[in-house]
N, C-alpha and C positions, 0 to 999 in steps of 0.2 A: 667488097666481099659480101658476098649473099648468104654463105654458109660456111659450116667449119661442120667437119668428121671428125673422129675419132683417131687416135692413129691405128687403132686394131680395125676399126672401119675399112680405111683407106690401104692395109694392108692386103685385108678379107677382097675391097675389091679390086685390086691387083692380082688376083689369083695367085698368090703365096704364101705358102706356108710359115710359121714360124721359124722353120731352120733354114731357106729357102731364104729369107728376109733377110735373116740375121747373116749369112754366110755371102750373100750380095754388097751388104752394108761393110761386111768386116767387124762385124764382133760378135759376141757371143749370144745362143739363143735367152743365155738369164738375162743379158745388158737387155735384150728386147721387149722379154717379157716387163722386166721392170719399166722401162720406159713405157711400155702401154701402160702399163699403170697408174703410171706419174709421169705424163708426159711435157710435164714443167725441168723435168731434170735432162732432152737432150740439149744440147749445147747448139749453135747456129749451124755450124758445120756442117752436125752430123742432120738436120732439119734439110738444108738442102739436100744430101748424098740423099734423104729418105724420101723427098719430095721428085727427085731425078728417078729412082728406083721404083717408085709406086706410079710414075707417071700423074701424077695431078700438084695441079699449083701450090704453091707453101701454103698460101692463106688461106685454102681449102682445110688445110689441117690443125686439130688444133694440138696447139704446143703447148698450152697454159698449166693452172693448179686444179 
């Protein structure tokens, strides 16, 4: 792994919107918002469904605190 994005990054460059994302994903555009924020709190699952969705590798993104 060479790098790690954001997950608002990785969003931004998937050409998606915040409700666009969130309504892909299956939850709500706050669950979203919040998770960029704190992107330690999504859970593995939803890491890959967001990694399938944005089109770039997991380990591109980061999920940390």
């Amino acid at each position: 792994m060479d790098f790690q994005i954001s997950l608002k990054a990785a969003r931004v460059n998937a050409n998606l919107t915040l409700i666009e994302a969130a309504k892909s994903l299956g939850i709500g555009k706050d669950t979203l918002m919040k998770w960029e924020r704190n992107p330690g709190y999504v859970n593995p699952i939803y890491q890959k469904k967001i990694s399938e969705a944005y089109k770039i590798p997991i380990d591109c993104i980061f999920f940390g605190i």
